[in-house]
Every structure is written in C-alpha cells, then in structure tokens.
C-alpha positions in Angstrom: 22.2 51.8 81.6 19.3 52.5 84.0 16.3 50.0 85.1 13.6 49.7 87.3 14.6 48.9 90.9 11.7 50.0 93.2 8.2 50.7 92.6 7.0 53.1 95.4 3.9 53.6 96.4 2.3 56.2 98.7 0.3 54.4 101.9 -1.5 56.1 104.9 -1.0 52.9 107.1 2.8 51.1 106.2 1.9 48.3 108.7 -1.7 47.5 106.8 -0.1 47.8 103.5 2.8 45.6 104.1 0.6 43.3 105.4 -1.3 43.2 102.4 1.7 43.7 99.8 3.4 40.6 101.3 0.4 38.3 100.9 -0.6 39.5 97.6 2.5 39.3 95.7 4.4 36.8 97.9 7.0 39.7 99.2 9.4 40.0 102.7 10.3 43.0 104.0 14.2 43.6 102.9 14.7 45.1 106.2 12.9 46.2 109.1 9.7 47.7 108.7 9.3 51.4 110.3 6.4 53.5 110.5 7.2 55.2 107.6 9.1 53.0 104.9 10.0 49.9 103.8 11.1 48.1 100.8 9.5 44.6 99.9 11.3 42.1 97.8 10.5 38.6 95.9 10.3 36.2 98.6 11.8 33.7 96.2 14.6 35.1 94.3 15.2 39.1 92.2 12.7 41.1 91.0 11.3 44.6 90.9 11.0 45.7 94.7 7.6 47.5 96.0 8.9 49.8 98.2 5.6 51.6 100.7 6.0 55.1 102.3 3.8 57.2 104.9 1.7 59.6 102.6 -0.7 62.0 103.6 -1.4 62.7 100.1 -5.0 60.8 98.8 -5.1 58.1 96.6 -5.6 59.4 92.6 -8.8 58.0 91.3 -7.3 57.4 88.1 -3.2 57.6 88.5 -0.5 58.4 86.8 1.5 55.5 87.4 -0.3 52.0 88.7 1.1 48.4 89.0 0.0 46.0 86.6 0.2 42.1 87.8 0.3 39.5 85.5 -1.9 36.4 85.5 -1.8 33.5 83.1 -5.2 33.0 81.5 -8.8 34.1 82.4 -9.3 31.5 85.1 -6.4 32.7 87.0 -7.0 36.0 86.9 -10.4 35.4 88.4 -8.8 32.9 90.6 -6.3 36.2 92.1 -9.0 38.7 91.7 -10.7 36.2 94.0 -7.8 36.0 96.3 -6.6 39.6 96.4 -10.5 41.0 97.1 -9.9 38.3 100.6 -6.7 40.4 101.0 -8.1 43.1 101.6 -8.1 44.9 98.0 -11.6 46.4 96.7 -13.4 46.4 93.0 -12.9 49.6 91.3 -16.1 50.6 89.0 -13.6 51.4 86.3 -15.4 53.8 83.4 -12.6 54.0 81.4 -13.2 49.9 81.0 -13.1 48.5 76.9 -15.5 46.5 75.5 -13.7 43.4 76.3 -11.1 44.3 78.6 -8.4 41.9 79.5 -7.9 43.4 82.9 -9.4 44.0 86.3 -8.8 47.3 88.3 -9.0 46.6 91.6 -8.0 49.3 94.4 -5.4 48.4 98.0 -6.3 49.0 101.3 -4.9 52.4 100.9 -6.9 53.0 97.7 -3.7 52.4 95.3 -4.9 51.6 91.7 -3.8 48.6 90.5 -4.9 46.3 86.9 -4.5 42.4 87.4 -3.9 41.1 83.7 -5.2 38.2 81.8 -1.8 37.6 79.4 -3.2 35.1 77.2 -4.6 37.5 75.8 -1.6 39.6 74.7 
C-alpha cells in the first residue's frame, strides 16, 4: 500500500522558502539545507513532509496540485491568514472564489498557491 510521504514544491530561492515553510507550518529541516533541496518535517512528531527544490520553472497561476492547510473555525483561519501574510505569503485575488467560500488562497514567497481552510465548515 502506497501513501503520501512528501509534498514537493518547486522554489526559485530554497533558503527564503525554508525560511518561510518552517515558520508557517512549524517544520525543521530533516537534514541540511543545500542550495537546491531539502525536505522539512513536523517539528513535533510524523506527518506529511514538504520537501522544496531549486525551480526555474514559474509559479502556475492556478496549479495543478496546491497545499491545502487546515484551520479550526473562522476566527482561526483569519487569525493564520493574519500570521502567514507577516510571513511573507501574499493575497491571491482568486476568480475562481464561491459565493461563500470556506477558504483563503493566499500565494508563498515564491508564488506557490496555497488554500488555508476554515473546517467547521466541512
């Protein structure tokens, strides 16, 4: 049986991504960090690792394949919306938005899509 070890994502800068990756989802580096690569891991136990290579490849404006983080209600999703923005991370002006969406597209330093989710809603 397969499952989901790493989630890879394409950066131009490793250093200013794993800076930001580390603060936003609470993340170490498994080993060193290169120029190139490295794989990020819970700080506090397992968990799906965020791994971050060298890209020269753009960011997609509306990817394939994005992260989705998990908040528990409305006020904390605001509350890491709030926190991820002083990160670093950027509003995305999302047209593809519902009525009464229950998630926030916001963008990395690199321009990596990403939705932060309020699950009470789910």
């Amino acid at each position: 049986m397969l499952r989901v070890g790493s989630v890879v994502l394409g950066v131009s800068d490793v250093l200013r991504a794993v800076a930001f990756w580390t603060e936003a989802l609470g993340y170490v580096p498994r080993e060193e960090v290169t120029d190139d690569w490295v794989v990020l891991v819970p700080a506090d136990g397992p968990g799906v690792q965020v791994a971050l290579g060298l890209s020269e490849s753009p960011a997609q404006e509306h990817p394939r394949v994005h992260l989705d983080l998990y908040a528990a209600d409305a006020a904390d999703q605001a509350a890491e919306v709030e926190r991820l923005v002083s990160l670093g991370a950027r509003h995305v002006d999302w047209e593809l938005y519902p009525d009464d969406p229950d998630f926030v597209v916001l963008a990395d330093p690199d321009g990596n899509r990403f939705c932060v989710i309020d699950t009470s809603r789910n």
